[in-house]
C-alpha positions as CSV (number, residue, x, y, z in Angstrom):
1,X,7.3,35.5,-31.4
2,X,8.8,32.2,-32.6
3,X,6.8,28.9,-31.5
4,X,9.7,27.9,-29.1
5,X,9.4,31.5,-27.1
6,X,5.6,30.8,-27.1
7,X,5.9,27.1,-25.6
8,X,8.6,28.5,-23.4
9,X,6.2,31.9,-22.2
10,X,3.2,29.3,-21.4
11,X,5.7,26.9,-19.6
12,X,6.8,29.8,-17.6
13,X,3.4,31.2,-16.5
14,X,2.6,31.6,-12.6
15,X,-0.5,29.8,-11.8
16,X,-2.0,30.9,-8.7
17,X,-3.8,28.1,-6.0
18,X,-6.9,28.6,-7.5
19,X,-5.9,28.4,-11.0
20,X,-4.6,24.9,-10.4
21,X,-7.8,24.2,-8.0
22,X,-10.2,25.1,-11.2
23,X,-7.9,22.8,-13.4
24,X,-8.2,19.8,-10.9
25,X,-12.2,20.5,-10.5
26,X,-12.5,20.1,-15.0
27,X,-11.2,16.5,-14.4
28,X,-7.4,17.5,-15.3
29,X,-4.5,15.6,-13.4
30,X,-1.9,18.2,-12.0
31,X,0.6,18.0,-9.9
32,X,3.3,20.3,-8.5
33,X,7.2,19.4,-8.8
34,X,10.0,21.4,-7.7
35,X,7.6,24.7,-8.5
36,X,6.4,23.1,-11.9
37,X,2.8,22.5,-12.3
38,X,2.4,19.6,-14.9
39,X,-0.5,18.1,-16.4
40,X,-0.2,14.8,-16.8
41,X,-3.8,13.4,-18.2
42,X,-2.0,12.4,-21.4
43,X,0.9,10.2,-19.7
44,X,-1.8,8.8,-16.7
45,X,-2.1,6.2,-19.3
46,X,0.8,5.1,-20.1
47,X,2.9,5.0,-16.6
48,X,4.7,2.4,-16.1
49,X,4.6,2.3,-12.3
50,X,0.4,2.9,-12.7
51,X,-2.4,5.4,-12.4
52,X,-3.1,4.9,-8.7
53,X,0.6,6.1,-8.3
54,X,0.0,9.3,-9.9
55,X,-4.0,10.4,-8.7
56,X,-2.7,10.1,-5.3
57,X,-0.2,13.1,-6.2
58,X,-3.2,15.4,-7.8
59,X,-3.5,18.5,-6.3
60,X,0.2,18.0,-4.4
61,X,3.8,19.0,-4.2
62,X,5.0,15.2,-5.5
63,X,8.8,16.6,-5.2
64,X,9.7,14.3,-2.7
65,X,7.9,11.4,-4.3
66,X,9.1,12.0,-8.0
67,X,12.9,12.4,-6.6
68,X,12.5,9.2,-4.7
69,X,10.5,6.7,-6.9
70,X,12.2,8.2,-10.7
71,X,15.8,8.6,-12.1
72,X,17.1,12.0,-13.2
73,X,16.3,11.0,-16.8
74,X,12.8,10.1,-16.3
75,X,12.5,13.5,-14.6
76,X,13.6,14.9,-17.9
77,X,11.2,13.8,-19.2
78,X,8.7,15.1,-16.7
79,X,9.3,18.2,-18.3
80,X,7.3,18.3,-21.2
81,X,4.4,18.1,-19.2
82,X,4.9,21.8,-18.1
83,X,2.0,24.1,-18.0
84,X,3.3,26.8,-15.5
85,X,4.8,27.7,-12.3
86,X,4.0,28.4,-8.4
87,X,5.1,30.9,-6.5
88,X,6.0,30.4,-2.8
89,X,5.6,27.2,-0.7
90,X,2.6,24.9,-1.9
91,X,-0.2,24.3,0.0
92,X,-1.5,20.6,-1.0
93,X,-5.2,19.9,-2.1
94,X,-6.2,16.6,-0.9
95,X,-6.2,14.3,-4.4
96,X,-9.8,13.6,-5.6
97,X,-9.4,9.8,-5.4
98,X,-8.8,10.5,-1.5
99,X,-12.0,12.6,-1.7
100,X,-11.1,16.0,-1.8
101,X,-13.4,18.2,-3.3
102,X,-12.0,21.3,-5.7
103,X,-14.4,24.1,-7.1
104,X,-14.7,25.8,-10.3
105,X,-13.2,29.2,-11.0
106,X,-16.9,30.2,-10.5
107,X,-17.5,29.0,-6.9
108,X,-13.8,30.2,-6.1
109,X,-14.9,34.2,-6.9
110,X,-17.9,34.3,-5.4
111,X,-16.4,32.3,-2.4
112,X,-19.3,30.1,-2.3
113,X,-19.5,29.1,1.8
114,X,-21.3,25.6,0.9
115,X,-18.0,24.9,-0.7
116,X,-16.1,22.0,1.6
117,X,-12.0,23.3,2.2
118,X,-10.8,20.8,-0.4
119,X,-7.6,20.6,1.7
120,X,-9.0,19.2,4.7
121,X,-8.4,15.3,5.0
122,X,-10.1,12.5,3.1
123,X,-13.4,11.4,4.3
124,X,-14.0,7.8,5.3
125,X,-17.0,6.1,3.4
126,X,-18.9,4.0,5.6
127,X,-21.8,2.8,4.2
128,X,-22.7,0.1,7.0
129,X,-22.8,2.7,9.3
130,X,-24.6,5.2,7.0
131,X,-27.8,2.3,7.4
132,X,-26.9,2.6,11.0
133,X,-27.6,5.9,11.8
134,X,-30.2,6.4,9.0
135,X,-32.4,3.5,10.9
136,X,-31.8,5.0,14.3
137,X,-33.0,8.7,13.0
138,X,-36.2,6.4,11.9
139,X,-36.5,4.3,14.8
140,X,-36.5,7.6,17.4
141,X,-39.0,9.6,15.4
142,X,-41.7,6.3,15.0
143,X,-40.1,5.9,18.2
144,X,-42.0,9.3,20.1
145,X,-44.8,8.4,18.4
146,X,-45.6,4.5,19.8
147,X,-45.3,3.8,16.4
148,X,-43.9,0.3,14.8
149,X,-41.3,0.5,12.4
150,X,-42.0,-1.7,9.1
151,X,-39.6,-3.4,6.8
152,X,-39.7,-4.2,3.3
153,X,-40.6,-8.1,4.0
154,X,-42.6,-7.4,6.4
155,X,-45.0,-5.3,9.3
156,X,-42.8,-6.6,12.0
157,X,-42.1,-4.3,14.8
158,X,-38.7,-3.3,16.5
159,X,-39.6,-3.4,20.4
160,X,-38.1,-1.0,22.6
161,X,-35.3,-3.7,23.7
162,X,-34.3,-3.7,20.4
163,X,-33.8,-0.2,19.8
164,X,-32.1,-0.2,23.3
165,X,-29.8,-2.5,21.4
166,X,-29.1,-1.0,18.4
167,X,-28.6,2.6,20.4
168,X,-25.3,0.2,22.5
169,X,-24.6,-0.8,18.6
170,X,-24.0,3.0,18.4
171,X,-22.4,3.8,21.6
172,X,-19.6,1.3,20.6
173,X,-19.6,2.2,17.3
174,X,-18.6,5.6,18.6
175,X,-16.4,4.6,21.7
176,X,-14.5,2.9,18.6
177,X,-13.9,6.2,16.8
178,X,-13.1,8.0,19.9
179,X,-10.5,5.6,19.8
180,X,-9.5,5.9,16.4
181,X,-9.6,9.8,17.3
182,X,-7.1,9.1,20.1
183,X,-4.7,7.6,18.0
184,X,-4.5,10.1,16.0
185,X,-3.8,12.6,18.8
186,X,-1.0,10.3,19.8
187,X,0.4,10.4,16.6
188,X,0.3,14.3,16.4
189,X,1.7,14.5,20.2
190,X,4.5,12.2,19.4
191,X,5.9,13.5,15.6
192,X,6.9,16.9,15.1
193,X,3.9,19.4,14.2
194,X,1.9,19.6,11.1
195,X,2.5,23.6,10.8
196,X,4.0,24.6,7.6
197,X,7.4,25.9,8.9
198,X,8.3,22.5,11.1
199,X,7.1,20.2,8.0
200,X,9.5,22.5,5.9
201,X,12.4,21.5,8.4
202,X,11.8,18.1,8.2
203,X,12.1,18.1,4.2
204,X,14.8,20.4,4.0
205,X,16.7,17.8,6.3
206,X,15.8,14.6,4.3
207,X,16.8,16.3,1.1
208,X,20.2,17.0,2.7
209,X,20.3,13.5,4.1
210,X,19.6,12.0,0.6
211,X,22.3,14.2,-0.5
212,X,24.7,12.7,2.1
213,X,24.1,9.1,1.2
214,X,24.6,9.6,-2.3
215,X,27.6,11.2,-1.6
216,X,28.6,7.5,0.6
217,X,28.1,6.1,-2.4
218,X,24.9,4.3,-1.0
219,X,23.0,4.4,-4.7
220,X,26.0,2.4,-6.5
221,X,25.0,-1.0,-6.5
222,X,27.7,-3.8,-5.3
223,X,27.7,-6.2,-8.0
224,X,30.1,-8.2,-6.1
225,X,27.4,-8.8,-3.2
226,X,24.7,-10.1,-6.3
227,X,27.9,-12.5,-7.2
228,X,26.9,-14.0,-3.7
229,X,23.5,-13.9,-4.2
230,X,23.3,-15.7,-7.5
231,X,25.4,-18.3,-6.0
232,X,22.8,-19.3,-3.5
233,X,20.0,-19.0,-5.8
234,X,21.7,-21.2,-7.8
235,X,22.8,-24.1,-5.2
236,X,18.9,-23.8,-4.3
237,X,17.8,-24.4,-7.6
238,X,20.1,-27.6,-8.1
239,X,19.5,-28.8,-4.7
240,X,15.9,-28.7,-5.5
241,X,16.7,-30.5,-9.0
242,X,19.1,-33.4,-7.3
243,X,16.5,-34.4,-4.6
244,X,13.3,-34.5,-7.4
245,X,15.9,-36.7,-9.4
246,X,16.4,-38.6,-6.5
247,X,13.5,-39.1,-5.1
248,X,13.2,-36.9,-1.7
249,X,10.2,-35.0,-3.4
250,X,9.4,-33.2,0.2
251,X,12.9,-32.0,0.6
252,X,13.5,-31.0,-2.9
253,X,9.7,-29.0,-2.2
254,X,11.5,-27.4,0.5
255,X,14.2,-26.3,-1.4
256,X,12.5,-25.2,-4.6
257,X,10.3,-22.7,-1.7
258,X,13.7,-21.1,-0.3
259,X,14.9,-20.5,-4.2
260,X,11.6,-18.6,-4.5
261,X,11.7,-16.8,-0.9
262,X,15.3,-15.8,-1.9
263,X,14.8,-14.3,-5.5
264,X,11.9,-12.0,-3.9
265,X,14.3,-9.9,-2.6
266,X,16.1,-9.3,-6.1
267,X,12.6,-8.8,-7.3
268,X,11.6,-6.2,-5.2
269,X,15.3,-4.2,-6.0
270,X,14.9,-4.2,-10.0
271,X,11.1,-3.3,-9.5
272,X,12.5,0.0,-7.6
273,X,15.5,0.0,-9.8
274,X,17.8,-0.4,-7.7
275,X,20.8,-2.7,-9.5
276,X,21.8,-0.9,-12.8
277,X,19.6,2.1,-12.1
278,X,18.3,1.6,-16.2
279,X,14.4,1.5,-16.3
280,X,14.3,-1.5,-18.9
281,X,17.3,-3.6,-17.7
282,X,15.9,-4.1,-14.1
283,X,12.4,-4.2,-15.4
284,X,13.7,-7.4,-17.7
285,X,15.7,-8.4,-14.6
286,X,12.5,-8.5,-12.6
287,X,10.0,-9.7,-15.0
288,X,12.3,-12.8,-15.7
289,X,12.8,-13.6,-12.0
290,X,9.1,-12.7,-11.1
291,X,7.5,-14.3,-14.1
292,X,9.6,-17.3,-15.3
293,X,11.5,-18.6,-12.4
294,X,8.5,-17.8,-10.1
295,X,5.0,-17.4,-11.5
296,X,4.6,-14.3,-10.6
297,X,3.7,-10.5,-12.1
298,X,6.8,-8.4,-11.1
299,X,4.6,-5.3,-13.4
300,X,1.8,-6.2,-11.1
301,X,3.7,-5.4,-8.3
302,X,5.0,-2.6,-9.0
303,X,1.7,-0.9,-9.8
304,X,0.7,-2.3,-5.9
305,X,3.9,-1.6,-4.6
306,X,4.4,2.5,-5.8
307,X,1.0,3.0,-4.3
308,X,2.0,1.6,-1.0
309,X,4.5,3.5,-0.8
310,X,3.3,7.0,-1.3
311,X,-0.1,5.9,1.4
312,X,1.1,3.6,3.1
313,X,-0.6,1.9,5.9
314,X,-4.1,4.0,4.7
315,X,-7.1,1.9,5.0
316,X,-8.6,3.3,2.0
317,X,-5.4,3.6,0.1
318,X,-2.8,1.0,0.9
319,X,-3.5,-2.7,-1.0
320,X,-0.5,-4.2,1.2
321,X,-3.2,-3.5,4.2
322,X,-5.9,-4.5,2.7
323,X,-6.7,-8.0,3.5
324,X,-10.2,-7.9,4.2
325,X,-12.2,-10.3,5.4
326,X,-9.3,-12.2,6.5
327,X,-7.5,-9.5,8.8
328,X,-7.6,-5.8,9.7
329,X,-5.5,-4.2,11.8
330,X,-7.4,-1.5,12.5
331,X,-11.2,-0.7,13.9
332,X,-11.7,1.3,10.7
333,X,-12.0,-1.4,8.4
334,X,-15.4,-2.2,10.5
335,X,-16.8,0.6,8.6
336,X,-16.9,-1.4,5.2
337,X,-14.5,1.2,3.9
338,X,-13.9,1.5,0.1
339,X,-10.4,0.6,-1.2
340,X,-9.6,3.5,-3.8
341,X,-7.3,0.7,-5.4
342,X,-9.4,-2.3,-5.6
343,X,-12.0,-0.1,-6.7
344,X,-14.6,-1.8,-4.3
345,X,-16.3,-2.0,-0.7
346,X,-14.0,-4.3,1.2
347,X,-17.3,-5.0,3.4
348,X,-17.5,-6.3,6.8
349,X,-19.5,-8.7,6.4
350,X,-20.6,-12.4,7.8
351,X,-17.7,-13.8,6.6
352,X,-15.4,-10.9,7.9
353,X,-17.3,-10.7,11.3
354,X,-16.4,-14.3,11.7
355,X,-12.6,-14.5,10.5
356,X,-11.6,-11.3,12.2
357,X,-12.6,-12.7,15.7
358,X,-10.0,-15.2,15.3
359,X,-7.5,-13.4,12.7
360,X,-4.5,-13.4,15.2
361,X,-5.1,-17.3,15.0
362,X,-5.1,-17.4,11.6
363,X,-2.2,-15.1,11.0
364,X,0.6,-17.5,10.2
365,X,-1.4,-20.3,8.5
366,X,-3.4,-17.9,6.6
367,X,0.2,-16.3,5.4
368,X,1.0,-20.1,3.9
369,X,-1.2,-19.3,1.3
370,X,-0.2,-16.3,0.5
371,X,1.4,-16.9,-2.8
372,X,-1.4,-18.7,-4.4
373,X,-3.2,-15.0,-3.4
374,X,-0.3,-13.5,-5.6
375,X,-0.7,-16.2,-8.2
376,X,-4.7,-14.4,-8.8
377,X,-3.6,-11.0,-8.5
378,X,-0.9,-11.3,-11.4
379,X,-3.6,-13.0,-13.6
380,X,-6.0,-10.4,-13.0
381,X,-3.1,-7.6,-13.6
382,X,-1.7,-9.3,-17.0
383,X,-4.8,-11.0,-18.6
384,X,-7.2,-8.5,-17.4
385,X,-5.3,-5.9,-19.3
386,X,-4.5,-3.8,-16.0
387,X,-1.1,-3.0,-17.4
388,X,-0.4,0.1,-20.0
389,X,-0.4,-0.6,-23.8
390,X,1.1,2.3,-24.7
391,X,4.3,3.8,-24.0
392,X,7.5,2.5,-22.6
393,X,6.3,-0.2,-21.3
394,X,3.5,-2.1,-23.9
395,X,5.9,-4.8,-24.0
396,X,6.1,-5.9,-20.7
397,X,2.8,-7.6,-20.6
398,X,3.8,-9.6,-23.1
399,X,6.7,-10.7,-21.9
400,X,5.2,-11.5,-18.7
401,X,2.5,-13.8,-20.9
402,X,5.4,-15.8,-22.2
403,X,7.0,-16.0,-19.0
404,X,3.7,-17.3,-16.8
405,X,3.7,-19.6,-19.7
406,X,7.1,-21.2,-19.5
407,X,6.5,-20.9,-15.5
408,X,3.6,-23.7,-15.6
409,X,5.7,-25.4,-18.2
410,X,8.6,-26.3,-16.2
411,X,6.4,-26.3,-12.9
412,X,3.4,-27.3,-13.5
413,X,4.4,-29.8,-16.1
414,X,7.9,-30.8,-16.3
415,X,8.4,-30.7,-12.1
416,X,5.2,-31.7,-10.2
417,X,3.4,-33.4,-13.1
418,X,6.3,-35.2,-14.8
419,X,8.6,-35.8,-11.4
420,X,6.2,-37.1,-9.1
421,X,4.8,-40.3,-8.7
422,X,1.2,-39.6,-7.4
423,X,-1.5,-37.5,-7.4
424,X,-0.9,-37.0,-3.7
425,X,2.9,-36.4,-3.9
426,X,2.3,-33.6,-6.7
427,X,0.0,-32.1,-3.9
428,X,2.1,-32.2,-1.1
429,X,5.1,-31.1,-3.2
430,X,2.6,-28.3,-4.2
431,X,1.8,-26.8,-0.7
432,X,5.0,-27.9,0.7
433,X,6.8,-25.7,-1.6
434,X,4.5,-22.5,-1.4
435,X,4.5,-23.0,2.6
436,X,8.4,-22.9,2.5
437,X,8.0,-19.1,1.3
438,X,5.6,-17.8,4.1
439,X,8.5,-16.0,5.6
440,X,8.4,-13.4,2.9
441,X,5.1,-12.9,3.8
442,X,5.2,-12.3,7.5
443,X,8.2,-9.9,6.3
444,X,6.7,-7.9,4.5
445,X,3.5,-7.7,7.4
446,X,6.0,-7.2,10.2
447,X,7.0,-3.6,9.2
448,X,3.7,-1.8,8.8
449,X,0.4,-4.2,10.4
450,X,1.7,-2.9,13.9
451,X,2.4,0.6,12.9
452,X,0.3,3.8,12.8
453,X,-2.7,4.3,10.5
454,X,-4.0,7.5,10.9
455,X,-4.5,10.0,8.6
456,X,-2.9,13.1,10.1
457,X,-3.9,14.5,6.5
458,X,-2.1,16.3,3.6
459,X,0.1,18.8,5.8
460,X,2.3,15.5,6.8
461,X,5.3,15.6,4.9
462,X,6.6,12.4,3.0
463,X,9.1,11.6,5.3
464,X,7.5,12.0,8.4
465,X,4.9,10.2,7.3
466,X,7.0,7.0,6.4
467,X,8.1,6.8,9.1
468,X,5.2,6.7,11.4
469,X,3.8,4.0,9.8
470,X,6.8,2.2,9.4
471,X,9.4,-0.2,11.3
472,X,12.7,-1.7,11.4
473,X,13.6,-4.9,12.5
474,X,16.7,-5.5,14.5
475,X,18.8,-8.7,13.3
476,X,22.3,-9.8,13.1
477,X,24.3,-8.7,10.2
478,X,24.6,-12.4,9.2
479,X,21.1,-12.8,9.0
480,X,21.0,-10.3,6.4
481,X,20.3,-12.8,3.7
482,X,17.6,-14.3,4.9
483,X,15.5,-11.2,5.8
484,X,17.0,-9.8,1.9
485,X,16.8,-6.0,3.5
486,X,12.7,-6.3,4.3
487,X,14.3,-6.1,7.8
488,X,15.1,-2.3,7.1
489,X,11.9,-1.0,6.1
490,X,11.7,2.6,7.3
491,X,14.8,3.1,5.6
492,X,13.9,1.6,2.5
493,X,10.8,3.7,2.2
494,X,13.0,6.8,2.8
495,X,15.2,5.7,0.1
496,X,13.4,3.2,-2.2
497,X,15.7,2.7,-4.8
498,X,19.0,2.4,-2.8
499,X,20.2,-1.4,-3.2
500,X,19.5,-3.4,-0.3
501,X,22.9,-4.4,0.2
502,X,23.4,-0.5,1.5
503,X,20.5,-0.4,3.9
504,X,22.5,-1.3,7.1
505,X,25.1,1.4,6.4
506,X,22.5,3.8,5.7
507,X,20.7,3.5,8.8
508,X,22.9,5.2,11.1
509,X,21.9,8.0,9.2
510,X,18.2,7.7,9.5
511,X,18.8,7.1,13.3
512,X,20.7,10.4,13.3
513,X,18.4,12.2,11.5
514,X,15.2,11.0,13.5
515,X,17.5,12.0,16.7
516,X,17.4,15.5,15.4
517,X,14.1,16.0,14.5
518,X,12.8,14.3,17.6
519,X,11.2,12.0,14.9
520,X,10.4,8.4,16.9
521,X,12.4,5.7,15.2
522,X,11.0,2.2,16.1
523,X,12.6,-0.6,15.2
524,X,12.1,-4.1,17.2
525,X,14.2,-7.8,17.1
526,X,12.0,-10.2,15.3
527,X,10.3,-12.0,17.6
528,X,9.5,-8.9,19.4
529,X,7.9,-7.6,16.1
530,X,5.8,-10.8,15.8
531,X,4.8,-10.5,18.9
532,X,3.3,-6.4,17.9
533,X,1.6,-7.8,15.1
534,X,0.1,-10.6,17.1
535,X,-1.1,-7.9,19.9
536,X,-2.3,-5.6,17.2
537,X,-4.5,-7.9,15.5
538,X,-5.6,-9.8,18.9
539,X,-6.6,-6.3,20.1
540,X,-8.8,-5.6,16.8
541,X,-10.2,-9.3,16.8
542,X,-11.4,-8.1,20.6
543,X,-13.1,-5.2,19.2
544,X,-14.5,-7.3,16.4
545,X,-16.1,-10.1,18.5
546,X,-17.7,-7.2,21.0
547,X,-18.8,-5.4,17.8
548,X,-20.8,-8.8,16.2
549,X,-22.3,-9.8,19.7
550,X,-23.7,-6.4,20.2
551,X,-24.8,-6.5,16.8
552,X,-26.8,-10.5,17.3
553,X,-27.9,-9.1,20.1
554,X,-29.8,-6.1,18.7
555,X,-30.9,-8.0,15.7
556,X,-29.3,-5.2,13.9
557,X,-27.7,-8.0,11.0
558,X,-31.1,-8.5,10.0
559,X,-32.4,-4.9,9.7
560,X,-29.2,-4.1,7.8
561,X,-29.7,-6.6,5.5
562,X,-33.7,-5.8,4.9
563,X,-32.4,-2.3,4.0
């Protein structure tokens, strides 16, 4: 048997469930695509789009995902990767990074019953809470025993008030995951069911409604429309030029933030690939506009972006959701969950307990900011060394070192140190311009901070979930420019690398296709959608402020804190 035949025999192997369950449980990264089972530890690496992108796919049928986020040559490539076959329809693990446990081939044939069903959904680390009920546990059994219950400082005792107190801290506590628990149920009423045959339905009608737009034509990009664009990006950039020269420093400000609010939206299509469909051109397209014209990491974003899309509005999971302690839109973040991207505790701590009483407040002037947030995250992405150094794309962190460099050349320097007068006019020009891009910001919130966040688990398919947790916002075609297709969302995240431009056409078709499903569609005009997001986080801010009063009350901060 020649070498080829050999490769070829082991590429063709059927691999049963629990062969690809004892793989996953040694550490090794495998996924399932279009009845393929690849490893992939020796690319995790070197992805361009990020790690996080591919552990959330462990364990899973990524079909859907692959097809969506990767062009037909890149899925070549997949190939190589190969190390068997399935037989039948998958049945998804729950990825380790989301918790899921797997067992060895050992604990799989002797069908070990202390074994968790590594398909069930992902856990939800709590740690706060884990104190909680670990101090209650000790504060009933002293408790029945008149006993006082001593801290680490000190022999102080917890009176009976107290533990009154700290047992309403727990009946809250648990009213909010009954409500969390209701959501869910909601959800699961309101979407089609999570059996297997259903969820099959609802892929096999998205694959034939991808097929139907690409047959429109809706993949071809319309250089003709990016004619139009780089028109006004350019009358904003000399507009902003003429006033510096001339003196109206805040107008010029104003302008210079529109030129950056504008060439977002060209950003975010060459980061999905969406204008000449060639990995490298719209990756230079992106890192040029990103990086030299606006400061920012476009390879950065692309990392955050690809997971967001494949968990999108997760707690754990999603980055564009996690904006702790500054807002949550959910009760769940209460628990001091751990972000599996950040790689941390986003804690709800003093600082959170305060802000999140009053984040619907602080929603719009906290978004203001929001670029200098960006401005941190891109450092930490490109000179923390975030990026891969191997593979197709080595070179893009260095061309993104040259271009933060000639950004704060011709910004920092040339424009707001050089142009203006005063140390006062160079700040005001400063915050004046960043302000000017806060719609962006609130764009990008609209479509998911009032949506769903429940985790109806791995049996959800990819379309269904999108668009549960997902929106559309209603607008005149006109206004099309300024929202730069952000206001079609749930489409978008059906069909990330379609060209904005083609979003409005391609929406009927969504509409049609959640008509037949009995799939909710939700889409809202923009001031209605503000106002979502507004109730949404006023609602949480409620639950927050009863949440830190019950905990004052009990004294339960400093018990927590003692232990």
């Amino acid at each position: 048997m020649t070498a080829t035949q050999q490769t070829s025999r082991y590429r063709d192997r059927i691999l049963s469930r629990d062969d690809v369950e004892h793989l996953v449980a040694d550490g090794r990264k495998v996924v399932v695509i279009d009845g393929a089972v690849l490893k992939v530890d020796a690319w995790l690496p070197y992805h361009p789009g990020g790690d996080k992108a591919i552990l959330h796919m462990v364990g899973r049928d990524a079909s859907l995902e692959v097809h969506a986020f990767h062009s037909l040559e890149t899925q070549d490539v997949m190939k190589k990767y190969q190390i068997g076959k399935i037989e039948g329809q998958w049945r998804d693990f729950v990825p380790p990074i989301q918790d899921g446990t797997f067992r060895f081939r050992v604990d799989i044939e002797s069908g070990n019953p202390d074994e968790p069903d590594s398909s069930e959904s992902s856990g939800e680390p709590s740690p706060m809470f884990d104190k909680l009920r670990a101090r209650q546990k000790q504060s009933s059994a002293v408790g029945g025993q008149n006993s006082s219950i001593s801290t680490s400082s000190s022999a102080t005792s917890l009176s009976s008030h107290a533990i009154d107190e700290v047992d309403g801290y727990s009946t809250l506590q648990s009213r909010l995951k009954v409500r969390t628990t209701q959501e869910q149920q909601d959800d699961m009423g309101s979407f089609p069911s999570l059996d297997a045959a259903t969820q099959a339905t609802v892929i096999s009608k998205y694959q034939a409604l991808d097929d139907k737009v690409r047959g429109e034509g809706l993949y071809d990009c319309s250089y003709k429309d990016y004619a139009i664009e780089a028109a006004r990006y350019t009358f904003l950039a000399l507009s902003s030029y003429f006033l510096l020269r001339s003196g109206y420093y805040i107008a010029s400000a104003v302008c210079l933030g529109m030129f950056w609010h504008q060439l977002t939206f060209t950003v975010h299509d060459a980061g999905h690939m969406g204008i000449t469909h060639d990995y490298h051109i719209d990756s230079c397209i992106g890192i040029f506009i990103a990086d030299f014209l606006g400061g920012l990491s476009c390879c950065w974003w692309k990392r955050n972006h690809n997971v967001h899309h494949i968990v999108t509005n997760s707690p754990e999971h999603d980055p564009d959701i996690q904006h702790m302690p500054f807002f949550a839109i959910t009760p769940r973040f209460f628990s001091s969950l751990k972000s599996t991207y950040y790689d941390r505790i986003m804690s709800f701590d003093a600082m959170a307990q305060f802000t999140l009483k009053y984040q619907h407040y602080l929603y719009y002037p906290l978004l203001t900011f929001g670029r200098f947030n960006l401005y941190a995250l891109s450092w930490q992405y490109i000179f923390g060394f975030q990026g891969p150094r191997k593979g197709p794309a080595w070179w893009h962190r260095y061309l993104e070192m040259v271009g933060q460099v000639f950004f704060w050349y011709w910004f920092g320097y040339l424009v707001v140190y050089k142009s203006t007068p005063s140390p006062w006019t160079r700040v005001l020009f400063v915050l004046i311009s960043h302000a000017t891009t806060t719609p962006v910001h609130v764009q990008i919130t609209l479509s998911h901070f009032a949506m769903s966040t429940s985790d109806l688990g791995v049996a959800e398919s990819f379309p269904q979930r999108m668009l549960r947790t997902t929106m559309d916002v209603d607008c005149p075609q006109w206004l099309d420019f300024f929202h730069g297709g952000l206001q079609f969302q749930a489409v978008h995240h059906l069909f990330p690398r379609m060209p904005r431009h083609n979003l409005r056409r391609a929406q009927k078709y969504v509409v049609e296709f959640c008509q037949d499903l009995g799939i909710p569609y939700t889409i809202y005009g923009f001031k209605e959608g503000n106002e979502k997001v507004l109730s949404r986080l006023k609602d949480v801010a409620k639950q927050a402020r009863m949440l830190v009063e019950c905990q004052r009350s009990s004294g339960l901060h400093s018990v927590l804190e003692s232990h």
